[in-house]
N, C-alpha and C positions, 0 to 999 in steps of 0.2 A: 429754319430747317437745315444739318449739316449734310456734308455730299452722302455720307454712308444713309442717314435715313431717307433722302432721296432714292440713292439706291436702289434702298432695300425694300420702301413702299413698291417702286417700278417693276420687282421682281415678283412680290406679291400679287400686287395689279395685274401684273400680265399671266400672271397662274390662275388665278380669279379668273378674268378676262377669256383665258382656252378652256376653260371648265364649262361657261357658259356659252362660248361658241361649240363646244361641241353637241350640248342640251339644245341650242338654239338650230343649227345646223341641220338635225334629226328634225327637227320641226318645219325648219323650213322646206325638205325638203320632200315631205308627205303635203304640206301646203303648196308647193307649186306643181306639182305630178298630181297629185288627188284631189286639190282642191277644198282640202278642209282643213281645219285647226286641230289638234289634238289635243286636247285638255287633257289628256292622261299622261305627257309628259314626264311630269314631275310625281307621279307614283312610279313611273319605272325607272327615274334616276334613283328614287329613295329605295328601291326595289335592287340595282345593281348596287348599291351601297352596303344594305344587308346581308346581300348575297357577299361581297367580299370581304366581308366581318366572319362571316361565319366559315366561310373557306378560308383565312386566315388564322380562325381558331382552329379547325381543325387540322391544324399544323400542315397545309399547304403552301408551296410557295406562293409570291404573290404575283406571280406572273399566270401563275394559274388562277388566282383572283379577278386579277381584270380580264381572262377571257371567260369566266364564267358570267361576269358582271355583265359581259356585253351579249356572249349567246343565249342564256338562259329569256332576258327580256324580250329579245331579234327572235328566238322561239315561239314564243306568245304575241308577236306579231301576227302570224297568220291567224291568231284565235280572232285579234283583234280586228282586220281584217276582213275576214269572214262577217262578224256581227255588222260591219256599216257597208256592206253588199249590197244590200236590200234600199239604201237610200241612197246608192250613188246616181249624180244627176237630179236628186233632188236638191232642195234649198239647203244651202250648207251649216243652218238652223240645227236638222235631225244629227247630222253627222257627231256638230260639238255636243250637243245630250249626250248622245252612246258614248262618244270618248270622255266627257266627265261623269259620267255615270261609272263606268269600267274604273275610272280612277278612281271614286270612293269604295267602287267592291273590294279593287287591290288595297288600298290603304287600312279598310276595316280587317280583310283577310289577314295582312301583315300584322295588325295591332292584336288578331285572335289569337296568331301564332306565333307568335313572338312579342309581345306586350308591348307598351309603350314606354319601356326604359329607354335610357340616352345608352345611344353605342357609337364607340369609336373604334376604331381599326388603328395598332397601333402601327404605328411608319416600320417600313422593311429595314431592318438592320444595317440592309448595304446602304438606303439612303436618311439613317437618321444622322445626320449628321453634317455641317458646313462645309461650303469652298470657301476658300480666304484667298481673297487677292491682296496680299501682303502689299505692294507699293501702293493701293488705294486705303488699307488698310479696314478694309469690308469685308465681313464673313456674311454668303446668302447659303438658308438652308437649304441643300442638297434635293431634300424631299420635291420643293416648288421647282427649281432648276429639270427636276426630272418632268413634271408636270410638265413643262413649257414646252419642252422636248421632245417627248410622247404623243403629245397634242400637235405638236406642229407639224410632226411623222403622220398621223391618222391625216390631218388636214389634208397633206400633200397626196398622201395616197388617195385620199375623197379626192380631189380636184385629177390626178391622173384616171380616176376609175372613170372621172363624167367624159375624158377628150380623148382617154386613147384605148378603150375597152368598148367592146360590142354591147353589154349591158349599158354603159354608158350613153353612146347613142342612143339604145331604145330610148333610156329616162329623158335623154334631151329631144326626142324626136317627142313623147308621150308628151313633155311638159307644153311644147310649141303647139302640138297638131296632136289631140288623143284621136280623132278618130279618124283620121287620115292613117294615125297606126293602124286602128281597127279595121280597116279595108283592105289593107296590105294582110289580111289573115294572121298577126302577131299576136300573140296571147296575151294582151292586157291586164286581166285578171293575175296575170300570173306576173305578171310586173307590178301591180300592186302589191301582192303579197310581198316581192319582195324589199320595194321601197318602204312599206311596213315596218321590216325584218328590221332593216340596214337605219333607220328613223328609229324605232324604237331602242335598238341594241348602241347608239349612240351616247342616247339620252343613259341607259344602263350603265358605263362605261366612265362618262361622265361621273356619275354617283357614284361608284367604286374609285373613279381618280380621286374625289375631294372625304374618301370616306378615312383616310387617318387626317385631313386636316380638323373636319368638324365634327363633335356627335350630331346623331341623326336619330331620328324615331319615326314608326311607320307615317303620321299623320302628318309630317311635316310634307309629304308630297303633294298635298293640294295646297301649298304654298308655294312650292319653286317653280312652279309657271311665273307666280306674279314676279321674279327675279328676272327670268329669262323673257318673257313678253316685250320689256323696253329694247333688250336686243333687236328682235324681229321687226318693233316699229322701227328703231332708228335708221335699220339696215336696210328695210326697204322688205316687205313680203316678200313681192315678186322677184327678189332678187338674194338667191342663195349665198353668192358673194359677199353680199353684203353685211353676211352675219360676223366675218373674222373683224373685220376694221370695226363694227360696233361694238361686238364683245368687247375686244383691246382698251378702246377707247374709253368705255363705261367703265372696266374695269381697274385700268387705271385711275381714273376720277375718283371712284370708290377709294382707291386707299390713299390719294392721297387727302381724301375728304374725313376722310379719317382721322390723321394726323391733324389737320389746321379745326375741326368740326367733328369729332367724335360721334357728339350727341344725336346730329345730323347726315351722319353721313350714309345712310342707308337709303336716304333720298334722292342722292344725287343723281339716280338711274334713271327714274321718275321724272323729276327736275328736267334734266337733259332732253329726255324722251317729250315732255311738253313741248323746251323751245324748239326742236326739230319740226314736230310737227305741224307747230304754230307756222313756220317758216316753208318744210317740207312736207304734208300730209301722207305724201307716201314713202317716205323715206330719204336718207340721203342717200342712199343708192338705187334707189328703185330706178326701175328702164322707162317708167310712164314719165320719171319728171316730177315737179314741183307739181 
């Protein structure tokens, strides 16, 4: 392997790698506040995806792509929401149905209205195109560089909203003590909703970043959970932190399992996610430990 496809896998990896922390991130953090998994995920990543295909074709910028990617799904949070009311505090069994169930309505909704062809978005003009570090003599595509960037901006903003914003405490007060909030007469319900909102419109967001790298079709969304899941184990549930350094990590792996393992290298995440477990069942970030 020479320095440039080192590089240039590491940059790929780590575009990979924020794409899925931010899918993962959305998840973990309806998991640690609500206490359930969301299997509909990955129908509202492929959901902000479509959505900025088609605000791209209608000759909009693409800045107004990704916020439509991200409000339109954060929208339909509260639908979502609303439906798994009825079984909160039960066994968190009912919760995952409704949330996979809601993801096959959207994926079949999407396939009705929009068929099942392959769509790509093509990359914005400002960034189709390389940076070249002439003394390394590496050109990395523009597009992923932007990814990385954007991603690691939402990050930081996600990590300022939880330490230094009044909603933030709520989510951290909810996520420690729900119903010590609830004594304190705080509208819970209504922080739900919005960690819904800000969970779903994530995962949306997500799919609108990666929607000029890869085509997409509505049905593919009951598949990118199983992408994004070895994130959540490796990183530990209980631990929302832990989703950035596992994204990174997996993701890089991926590309460079790529290059040496091609055939194989879609495994790697899987693979990984075993020995972790084997080792850490709850992650290697988790707060419980080994």
């Amino acid at each position: 392997m020479t320095v440039s496809q080192f590089a240039l896998a590491l940059v790929v990896g780590l575009a990979s790698g924020m794409i899925s922390y931010l899918t993962a991130s959305g998840m973990s953090l309806i998991i640690s506040g609500m206490g359930t998994i969301n299997f509909g995920q990955g129908a509202f990543y492929i959901f902000g995806a479509l959505l900025c295909y088609y605000t791209v074709k209608a000759e909009l910028p693409f800045a107004v792509a990704l916020l439509v990617g991200f409000a339109v799904p954060a929208l339909l949070g509260i639908v979502v929401e609303f439906l798994l009311r009825p079984v909160f505090g039960l066994d968190m069994t009912y919760s995952m149905l409704i949330t996979m169930g809601v993801s096959y309505m959207l994926c079949d909704g999407m396939s009705l209205m929009w068929g099942n062809t392959v769509r790509a978005t093509p990359v914005p003009p400002m960034l189709n195109g390389a940076v070249r570090i002439a003394s390394m003599n590496i050109a990395f595509p523009a597009y992923y560089l932007f990814i990385i960037i954007f991603s690691a901006a939402i990050a930081v903003a996600f990590k300022l909203m939880f330490t230094r914003t009044k909603l933030g405490i709520y989510f951290r007060a909810i996520i420690s003590d729900r119903h010590m909030v609830e004594c304190l007469g705080i509208n819970v319900q209504l922080l739900f909703s919005v960690m819904f909102m800000i969970g779903l419109g994530l995962g949306g967001i997500a799919g609108a970043l990666n929607a000029p790298i890869s085509g997409l079709t509505p049905q593919q969304g009951l598949t990118i959970f199983n992408q994004v899941f070895p994130v959540l184990l490796v990183g530990g549930l209980d631990n929302m932190d832990g989703a950035l350094p596992a994204a990174l990590v997996l993701g890089v792996a991926s590309a460079l399992a790529a290059i040496f393992i091609p055939t194989y290298y879609n495994l790697v995440p899987n693979v990984v996610m075993v020995i972790v477990m084997f080792f850490r069942p709850n992650g290697l970030f988790s707060k419980k430990g080994a």
